[in-house]
DOTORRO-894867 format. One record per residue (C-alpha): residue in three letters; x, y, z. Coordinates in steps of 0.1 Angstrom, whole numbers, padded with zeros to 4 digits, always signed. Example, Ala and Ser with C-alpha at 12.3 -4.5 7.8 and 13.67 -1.06 7.14 Angstrom:
ala+0123-0045+0078/ser+0137-0011+0071/
***
This chain:
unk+0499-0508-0496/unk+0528-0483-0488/unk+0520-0448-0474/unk+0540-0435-0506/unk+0519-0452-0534/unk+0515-0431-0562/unk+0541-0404-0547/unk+0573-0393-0563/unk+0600-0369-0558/unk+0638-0363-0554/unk+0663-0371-0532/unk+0695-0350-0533/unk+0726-0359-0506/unk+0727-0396-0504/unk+0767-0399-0498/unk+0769-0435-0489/unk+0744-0465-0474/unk+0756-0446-0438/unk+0739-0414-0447/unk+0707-0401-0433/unk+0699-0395-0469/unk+0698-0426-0480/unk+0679-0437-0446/unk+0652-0420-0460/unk+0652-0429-0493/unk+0649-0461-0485/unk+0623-0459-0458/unk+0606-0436-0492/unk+0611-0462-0513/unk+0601-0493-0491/unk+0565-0470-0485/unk+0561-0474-0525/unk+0578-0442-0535/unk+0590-0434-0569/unk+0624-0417-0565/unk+0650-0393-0587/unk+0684-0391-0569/unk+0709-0363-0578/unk+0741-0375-0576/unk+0776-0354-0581/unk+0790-0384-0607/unk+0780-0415-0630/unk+0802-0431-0606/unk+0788-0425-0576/unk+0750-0433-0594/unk+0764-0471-0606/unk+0773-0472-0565/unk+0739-0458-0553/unk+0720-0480-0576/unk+0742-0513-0566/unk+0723-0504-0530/unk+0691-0513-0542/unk+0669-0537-0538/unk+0655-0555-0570/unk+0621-0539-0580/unk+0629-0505-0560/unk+0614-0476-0581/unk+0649-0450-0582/unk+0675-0438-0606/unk+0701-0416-0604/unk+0711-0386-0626/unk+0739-0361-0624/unk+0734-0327-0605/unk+0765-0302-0593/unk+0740-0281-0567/unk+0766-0249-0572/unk+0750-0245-0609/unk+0719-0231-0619/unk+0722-0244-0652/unk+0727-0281-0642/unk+0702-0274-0612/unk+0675-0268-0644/unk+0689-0295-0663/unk+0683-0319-0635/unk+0647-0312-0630/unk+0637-0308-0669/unk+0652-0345-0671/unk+0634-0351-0640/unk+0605-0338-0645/unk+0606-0355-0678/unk+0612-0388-0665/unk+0583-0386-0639/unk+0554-0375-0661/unk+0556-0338-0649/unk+0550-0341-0612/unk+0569-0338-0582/unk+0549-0348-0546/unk+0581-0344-0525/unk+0620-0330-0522/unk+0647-0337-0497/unk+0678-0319-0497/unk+0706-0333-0473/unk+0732-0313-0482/unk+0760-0296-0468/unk+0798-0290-0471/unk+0825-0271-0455/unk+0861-0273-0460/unk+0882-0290-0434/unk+0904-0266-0421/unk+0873-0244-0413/unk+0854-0271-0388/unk+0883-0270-0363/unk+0902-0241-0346/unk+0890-0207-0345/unk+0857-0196-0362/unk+0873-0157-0365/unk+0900-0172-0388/unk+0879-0183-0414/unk+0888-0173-0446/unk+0862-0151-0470/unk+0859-0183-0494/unk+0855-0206-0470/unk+0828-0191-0457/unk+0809-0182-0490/unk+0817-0220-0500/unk+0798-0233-0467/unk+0768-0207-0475/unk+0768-0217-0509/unk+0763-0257-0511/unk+0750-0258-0472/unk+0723-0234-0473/unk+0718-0217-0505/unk+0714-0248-0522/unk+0681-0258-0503/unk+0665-0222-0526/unk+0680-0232-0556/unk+0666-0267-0555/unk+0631-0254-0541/unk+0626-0231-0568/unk+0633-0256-0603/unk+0609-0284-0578/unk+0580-0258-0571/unk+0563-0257-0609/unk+0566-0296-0612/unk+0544-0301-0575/unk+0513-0288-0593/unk+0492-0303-0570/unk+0510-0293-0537/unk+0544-0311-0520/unk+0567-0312-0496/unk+0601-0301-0489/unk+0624-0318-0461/unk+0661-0307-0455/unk+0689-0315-0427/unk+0700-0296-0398/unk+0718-0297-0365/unk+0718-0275-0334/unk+0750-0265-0340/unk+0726-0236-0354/unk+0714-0226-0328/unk+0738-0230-0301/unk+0775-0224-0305/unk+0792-0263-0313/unk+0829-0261-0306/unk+0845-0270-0341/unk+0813-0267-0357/unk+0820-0231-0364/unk+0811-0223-0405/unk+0789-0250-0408/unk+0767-0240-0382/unk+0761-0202-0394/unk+0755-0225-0425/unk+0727-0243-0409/unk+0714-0208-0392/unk+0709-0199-0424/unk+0693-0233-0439/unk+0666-0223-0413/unk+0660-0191-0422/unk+0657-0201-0454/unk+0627-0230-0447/unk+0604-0205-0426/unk+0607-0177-0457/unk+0602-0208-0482/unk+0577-0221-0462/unk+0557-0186-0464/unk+0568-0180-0499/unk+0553-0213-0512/unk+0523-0214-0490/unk+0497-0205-0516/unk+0509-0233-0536/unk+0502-0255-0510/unk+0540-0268-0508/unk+0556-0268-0475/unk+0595-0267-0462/unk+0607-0283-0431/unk+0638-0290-0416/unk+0650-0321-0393/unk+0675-0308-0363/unk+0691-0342-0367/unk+0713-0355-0336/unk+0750-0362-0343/unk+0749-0394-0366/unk+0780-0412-0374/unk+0783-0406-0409/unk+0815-0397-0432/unk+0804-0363-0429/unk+0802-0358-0394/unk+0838-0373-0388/unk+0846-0341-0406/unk+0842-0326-0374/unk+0868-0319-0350/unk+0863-0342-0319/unk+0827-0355-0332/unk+0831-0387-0311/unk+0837-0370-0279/unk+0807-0348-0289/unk+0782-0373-0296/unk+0791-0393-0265/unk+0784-0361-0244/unk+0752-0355-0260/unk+0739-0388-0256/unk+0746-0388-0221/unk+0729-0357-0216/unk+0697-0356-0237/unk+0667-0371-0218/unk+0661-0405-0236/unk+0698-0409-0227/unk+0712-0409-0266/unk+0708-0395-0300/unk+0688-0407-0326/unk+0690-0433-0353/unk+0692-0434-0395/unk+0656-0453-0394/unk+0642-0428-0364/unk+0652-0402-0386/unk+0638-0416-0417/unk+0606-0420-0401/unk+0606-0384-0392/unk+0614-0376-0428/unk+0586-0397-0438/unk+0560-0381-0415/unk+0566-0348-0430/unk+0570-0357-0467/unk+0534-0374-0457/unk+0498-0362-0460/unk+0500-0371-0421/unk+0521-0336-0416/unk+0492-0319-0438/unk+0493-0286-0418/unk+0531-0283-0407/unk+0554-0260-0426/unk+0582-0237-0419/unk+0589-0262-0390/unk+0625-0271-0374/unk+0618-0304-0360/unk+0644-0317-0337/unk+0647-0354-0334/unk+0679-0362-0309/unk+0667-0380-0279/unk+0653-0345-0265/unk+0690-0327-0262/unk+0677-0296-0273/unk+0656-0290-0243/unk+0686-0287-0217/unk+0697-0259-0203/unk+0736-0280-0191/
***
């Protein structure tokens, strides 16, 4: 018997089988979950769904994050599809354009920046909100950070006052849907090779430096990740919300 029996929810960000998303979904899935993926095309659905293993419980519908009016679409059909109850959302989702994740951070354009805030941090409320009348009985709500929120990360730049504002956004969620008993966490994810992160200026040189320097002596994997996730999409992580969980081999607790 899986620890996700009887649970269901949705899944938005799977990019690839390299991508912490789709770590967790299938560490979701493999726990007995019941699974809705938003996907940007049917094209990139047919690929998810050729990932899976016979007998897994996921499909895949379309969702561009940037419109309200697909964002409602998604989760009537949703919804629909999944008799009318949500237990869990993760959002793993975040995009900035190239030019603006190396060089200077005070030459970034005006719709650069709004185009970063938009799909990297806004989208986490927009989601959040359609999810919250379908988890009538309480959920949870995971999404994806990196320290590069915190701390200044050379070629990080927009992205990471992106991800300053992902946070901010969990701890006012996390108080807004209290009373409903739905909570919003974030993972502060260690640098992960995925297609994503080699959209970073000098991300190899980066992730070798952190690994030498965090206290387990490197980052953290997909599956350590997806465990995480699990944890706090879980009845285990019953009294833990508004939360920024780092999980990258302890880096964030040096000072050098």
């Amino acid at each position: 018997m899986g620890m996700f029996d009887g649970k269901q929810g949705v899944v938005f960000g799977i990019a690839n089988k390299y991508s912490i998303a789709w770590a967790i979904t299938k560490r979701l899935l493999d726990e007995g979950a019941r699974i809705v993926a938003g996907v940007l095309s049917e094209r990139e659905g047919r690929k998810l769904e050729a990932l899976l293993e016979p007998g897994r419980q996921l499909s895949a519908r379309c969702c561009d994050l940037t419109s309200d009016a697909q964002i409602a679409e998604f989760f009537a059909a949703a919804g629909a599809e999944l008799g009318g109850t949500l237990h869990f959302l993760v959002h793993s989702v975040a995009f900035a354009r190239g030019e603006d994740l190396q060089g200077d951070f005070v030459n970034t354009s005006r719709d650069g920046y709004l185009l970063a805030q938009n799909i990297s941090a806004y989208t986490l409320l927009g989601v959040a909100r359609a999810a919250a009348p379908l988890m009538t009985a309480g959920g949870s709500i995971i999404t994806l950070t990196y320290i590069g929120g915190e701390r200044v990360v050379p070629n990080y730049n927009v992205m990471g006052v992106a991800k300053a504002a992902l946070e901010a956004n969990v701890r006012y969620l996390a108080w807004n849907l209290g009373p409903r008993n739905i909570r919003v966490n974030a993972i502060s994810a260690g640098p992960v090779k995925t297609l994503s992160a080699r959209g970073v200026k000098g991300f190899d040189t980066m992730h070798k430096q952190i690994s030498e320097r965090a206290p387990l002596g490197r980052s953290a994997s997909p599956e350590e990740l997806a465990s995480t996730a699990a944890f706090l999409l879980s009845d285990a992580s019953s009294a833990i919300t508004g939360e920024v969980l780092h999980v990258d081999g302890g880096y964030h607790i040096m000072g050098v």
